[in-house]
N, C-alpha and C positions, 0 to 999 in steps of 0.2 A: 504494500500500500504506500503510497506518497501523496501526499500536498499537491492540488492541480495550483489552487490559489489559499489564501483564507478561506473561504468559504465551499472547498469544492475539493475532495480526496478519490483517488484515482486507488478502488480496493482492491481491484483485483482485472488480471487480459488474460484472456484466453487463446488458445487458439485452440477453434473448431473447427477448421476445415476438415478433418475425417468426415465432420457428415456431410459434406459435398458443398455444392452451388446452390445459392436462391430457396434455401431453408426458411421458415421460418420459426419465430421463440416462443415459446411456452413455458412456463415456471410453477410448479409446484414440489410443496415435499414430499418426494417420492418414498425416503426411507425413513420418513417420521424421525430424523436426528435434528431438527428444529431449525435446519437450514435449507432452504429451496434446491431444488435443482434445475439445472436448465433442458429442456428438450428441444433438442432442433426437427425438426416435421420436414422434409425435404418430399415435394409431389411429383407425380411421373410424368415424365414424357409427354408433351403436350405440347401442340401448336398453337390453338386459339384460345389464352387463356380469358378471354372475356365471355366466350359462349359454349365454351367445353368445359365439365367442371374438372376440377382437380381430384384425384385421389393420391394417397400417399406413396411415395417410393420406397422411402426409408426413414424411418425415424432413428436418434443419436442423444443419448442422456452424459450429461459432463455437472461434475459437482463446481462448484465454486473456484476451483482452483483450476479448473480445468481437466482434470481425472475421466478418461472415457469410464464409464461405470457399466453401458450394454449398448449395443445396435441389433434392429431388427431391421432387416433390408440390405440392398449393396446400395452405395451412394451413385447418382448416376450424372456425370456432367453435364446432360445437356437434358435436365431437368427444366421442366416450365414454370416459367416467373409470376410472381405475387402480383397480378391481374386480378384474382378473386380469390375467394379464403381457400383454406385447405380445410379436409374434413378433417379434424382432429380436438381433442378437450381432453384436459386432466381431470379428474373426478373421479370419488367415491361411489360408484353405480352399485356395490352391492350392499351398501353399508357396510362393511366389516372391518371399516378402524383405517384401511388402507387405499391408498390412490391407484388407481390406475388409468392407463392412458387410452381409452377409446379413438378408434382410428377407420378408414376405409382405407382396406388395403386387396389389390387383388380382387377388384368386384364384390367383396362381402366386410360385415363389420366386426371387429376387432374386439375385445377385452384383454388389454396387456398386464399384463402384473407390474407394476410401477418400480419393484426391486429390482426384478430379471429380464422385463421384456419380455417374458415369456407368454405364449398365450390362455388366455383363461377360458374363454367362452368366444365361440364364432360363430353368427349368422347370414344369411342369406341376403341380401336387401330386398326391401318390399318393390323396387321398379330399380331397373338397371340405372334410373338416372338420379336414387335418391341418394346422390353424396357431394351436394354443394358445398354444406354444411352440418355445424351439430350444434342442434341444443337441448339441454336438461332442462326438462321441466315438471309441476307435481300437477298430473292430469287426471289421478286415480285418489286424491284424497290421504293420503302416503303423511308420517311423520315428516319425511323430507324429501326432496325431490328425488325420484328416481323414476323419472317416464322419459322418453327421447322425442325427437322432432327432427326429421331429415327434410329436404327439399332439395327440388331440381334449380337449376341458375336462375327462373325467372317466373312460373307458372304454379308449382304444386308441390304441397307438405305433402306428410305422412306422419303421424303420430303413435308412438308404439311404446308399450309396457317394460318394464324392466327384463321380461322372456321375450322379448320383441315378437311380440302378439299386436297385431295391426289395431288401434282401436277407433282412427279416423283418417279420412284424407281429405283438404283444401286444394281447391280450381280457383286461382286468383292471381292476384299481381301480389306477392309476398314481399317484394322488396327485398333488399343484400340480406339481410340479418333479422329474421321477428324476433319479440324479445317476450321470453314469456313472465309473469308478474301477479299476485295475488293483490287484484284492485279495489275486490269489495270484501277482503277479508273472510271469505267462506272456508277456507283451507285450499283451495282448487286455483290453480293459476289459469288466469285471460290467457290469449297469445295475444299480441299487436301483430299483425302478419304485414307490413307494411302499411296499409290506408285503411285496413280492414282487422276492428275487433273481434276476434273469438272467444265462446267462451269454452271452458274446458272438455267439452264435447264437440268442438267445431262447429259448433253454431253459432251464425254472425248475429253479431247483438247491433254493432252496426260500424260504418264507417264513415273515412274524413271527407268533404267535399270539394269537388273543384280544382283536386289536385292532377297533374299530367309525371309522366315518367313513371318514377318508383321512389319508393322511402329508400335513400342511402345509410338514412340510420335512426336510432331509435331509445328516447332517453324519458326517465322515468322519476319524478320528484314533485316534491310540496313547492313550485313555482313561488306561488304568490302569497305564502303563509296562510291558505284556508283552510289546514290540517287534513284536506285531500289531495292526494297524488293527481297530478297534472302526467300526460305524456306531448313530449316537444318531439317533433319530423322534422325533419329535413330532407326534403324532396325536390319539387322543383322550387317551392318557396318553401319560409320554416312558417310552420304553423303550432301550435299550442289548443289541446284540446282538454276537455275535463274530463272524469271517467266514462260519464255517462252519453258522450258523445257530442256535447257541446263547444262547438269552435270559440275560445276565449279572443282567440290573435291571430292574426300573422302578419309576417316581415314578407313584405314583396321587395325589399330596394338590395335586392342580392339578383344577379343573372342564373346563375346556380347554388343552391346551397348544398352542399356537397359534403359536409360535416356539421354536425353540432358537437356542445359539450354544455352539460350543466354543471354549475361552480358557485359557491360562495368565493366570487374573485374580487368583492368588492364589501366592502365595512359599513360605505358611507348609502349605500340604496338595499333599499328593503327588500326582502325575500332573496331569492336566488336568480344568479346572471347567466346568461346565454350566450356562449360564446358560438362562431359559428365559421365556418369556410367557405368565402364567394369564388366559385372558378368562374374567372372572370373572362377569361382566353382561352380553349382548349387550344394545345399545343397538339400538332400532328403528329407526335410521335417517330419521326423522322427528321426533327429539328429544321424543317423548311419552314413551320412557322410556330415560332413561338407562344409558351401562354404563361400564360400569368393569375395569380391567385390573390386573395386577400382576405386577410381576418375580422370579423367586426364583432363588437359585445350588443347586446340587447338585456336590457333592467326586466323587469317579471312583468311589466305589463306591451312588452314586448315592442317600446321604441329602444330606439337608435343611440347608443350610448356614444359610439367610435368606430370609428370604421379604417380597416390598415391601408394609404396611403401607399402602394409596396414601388418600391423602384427600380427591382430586380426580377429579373424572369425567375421563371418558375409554376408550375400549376398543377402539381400532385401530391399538394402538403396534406398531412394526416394530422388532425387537433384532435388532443386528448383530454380530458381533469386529473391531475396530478394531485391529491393528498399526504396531507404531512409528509413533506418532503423537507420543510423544518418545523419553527413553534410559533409561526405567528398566527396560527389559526384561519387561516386563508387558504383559497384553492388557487392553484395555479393552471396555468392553460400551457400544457407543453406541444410546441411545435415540434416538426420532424418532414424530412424529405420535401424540404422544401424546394431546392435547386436554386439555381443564380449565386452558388457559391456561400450561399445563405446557412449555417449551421444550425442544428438543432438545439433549442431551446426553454427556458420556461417562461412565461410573462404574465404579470401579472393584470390586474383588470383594469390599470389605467394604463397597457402596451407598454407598459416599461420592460425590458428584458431581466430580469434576475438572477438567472444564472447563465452561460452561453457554455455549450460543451465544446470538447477542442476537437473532438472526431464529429465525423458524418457518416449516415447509414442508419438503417432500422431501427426502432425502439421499442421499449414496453419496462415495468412498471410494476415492483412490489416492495412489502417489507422481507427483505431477503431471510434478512436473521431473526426474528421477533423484536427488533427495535424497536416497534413503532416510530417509526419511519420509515419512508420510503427512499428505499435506491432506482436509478435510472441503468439500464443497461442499454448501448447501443452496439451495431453488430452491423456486420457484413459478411461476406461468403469466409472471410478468414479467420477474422479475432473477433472478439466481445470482451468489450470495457466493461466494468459496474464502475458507477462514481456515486458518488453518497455525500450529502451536507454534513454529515459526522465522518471521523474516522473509528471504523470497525476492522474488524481479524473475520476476515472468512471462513475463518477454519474453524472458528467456534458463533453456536449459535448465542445470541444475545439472552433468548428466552427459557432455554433449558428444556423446553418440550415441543412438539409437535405443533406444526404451523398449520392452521386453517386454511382450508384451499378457498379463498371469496370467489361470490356468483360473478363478479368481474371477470377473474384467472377463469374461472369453467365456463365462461362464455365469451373466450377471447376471438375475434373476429379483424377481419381490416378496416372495417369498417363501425369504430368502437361506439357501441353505446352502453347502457349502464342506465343505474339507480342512484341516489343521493338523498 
């Protein structure tokens, strides 16, 4: 570990490249020694990653220090790029005290043993194309979640039991990532499937209006202080809806909203702030014409607080909420992949920058050790930094037991949404 700055310690580099190219990280504690591990998720062979989904090639578990610890798969170099998610999540699916990593691999679904990689349980999929993604969710009434939710890239769920017993399917516009959520407190979680609420039987209770495209993403919190959960979209505009299907807001003065984040980024306005991603330019992805993106906050009643003024190319930035990442009690908005030479970052809710990391490359986000706090890992096909506001030893966990996997870590996606 060393000093980046005063305020910024460089814990630990790895290098990963055993698990190949265009991985990407997942973090939970696999061996319940009270310190996370990293999983690199590397997906096969693929040409079109925006309309073909991914499934996995090979996954690569490395401790803190970098220790390969197991591989399942061969690493393959001309593996297909982070386009769309990979089917993959760490989670305790049988309840039995331990994680393990769910995965599509080879046409069927996976249960890995989180120690050994080894496999536990394999199924069939319900439709050769249900592996865009994974999510846990409590659809049977369950002490704790253990139902699943697969879906193809753009058109249809499938919802299935912890024996992967089919017990519904969705024909809709699901959007990148639905997020499933207990909104009226019954025991039973909604889905948000994009524009459209389910309830835990796949029946539409209803959905948003007047929206075009698709939900890109999908965030879940007490907005406005009225002790009910609000859900914020970001689609083609962001909009703000109440549970029960009432349109509170929306921000048209964005060309794309392309990310949200909900955040206590700010002390001085009431409830919680909306941070949000305008892709203002699509770039053609052949750098013949550039694009350009920008961040803007929005207050809980959904005006216009700031909007980033950007001077730099770039238009495939990913905004996240970062908590306790020190002790001021605020949320921070960490950028990442932004391009125009621009590094990844944290900022606070009046676009001041907080902290600037010195590497570029992919991100994500836990309390490693049981700190409470959160370290930042960023990554590329070779190394991965952890940098941390404290300095810690990775070698030992801060907390002395076993770290809780959050519905954040088991519902990690590129397209991050979230609770608060």
């Amino acid at each position: 570990m060393r000093a980046v700055n005063a305020d910024l310690f460089l814990l630990s580099e790895l290098d990963i490249s055993a698990a190949g190219p265009r991985c990407k990280m997942l973090l939970g504690d696999l061996d319940g020694d009270g310190r996370m591990e990293i999983v690199m998720v590397q997906p096969d062979h693929r040409q079109d990653v925006r309309y073909i989904p991914h499934q996995v090639q090979c996954i690569t578990v490395f401790d803190l220090q970098g220790k390969l610890l197991w591989q399942t798969g061969t690493p393959d170099t001309e593996a297909g790029g982070p386009g769309s998610d990979y089917p993959a999540q760490i989670y305790d699916l049988d309840g039995d005290g331990h994680l393990e990593v769910l995965c599509v691999m080879n046409g069927r679904f996976h249960i890995l043993d989180g120690q050994t990689g080894k496999v536990k349980r394999s199924f069939e999929l319900p439709d050769p194309q249900a592996h865009d993604c994974i999510m846990i969710a409590n659809l049977t009434g369950g002490k704790r979640p253990s139902d699943l939710i697969l879906k193809d890239r753009y058109h249809r769920m499938w919802a299935l039991n912890s024996e992967f017993e089919l017990l519904w399917t969705h024909t809709g516009n699901p959007g990148h990532f639905p997020w499933p959520v207990d909104l009226d407190g019954d025991g039973y979680d909604e889905v948000m499937a994009g524009y459209d609420l389910l309830d835990h039987q796949g029946k539409l209770l209803w959905s948003c209006r007047d929206l075009d495209d698709h939900a890109d993403c999908i965030w879940v919190g007490d907005v406005n202080d009225d002790g009910q959960p609000e859900l914020v979209i970001g689609g083609s505009v962001t909009v703000m809806y109440d549970s029960r299907g009432q349109e509170l807001w929306r921000y048209d003065g964005s060309i794309e909203s392309q990310h949200v984040a909900l955040g206590k980024f700010r002390n001085d306005l009431p409830g919680l702030q909306v941070a949000g991603l305008d892709r203002i330019v699509r770039g053609d992805g052949a750098g013949k014409r550039k694009g350009k993106d920008g961040m803007f906050l929005l207050d809980a009643e959904g005006q216009e607080v700031w909007k980033e003024d950007r001077k730099t190319d770039g238009w495939l930035t990913i905004i996240e909420t970062v908590s306790r990442w020190d002790d001021s009690r605020l949320d921070y908005i960490l950028a990442y992949r932004r391009g125009g030479g621009v590094l990844p970052a944290l900022y606070d809710g009046h676009m001041n920058i907080v902290v600037q990391f010195p590497t570029d490359g992919y991100v994500t986000h836990a309390d490693l050790l049981g700190s409470s706090n959160e370290q930042i890992v960023i990554y590329d096909n070779d190394k991965a930094s952890i940098y941390s506001k404290g300095n810690y030893d990775v070698a030992v966990s801060a907390s002395g037991h076993a770290l809780p996997q959050s519905k954040r870590l088991y519902h990690s996606t590129l397209y991050p949404g979230g609770e608060i």
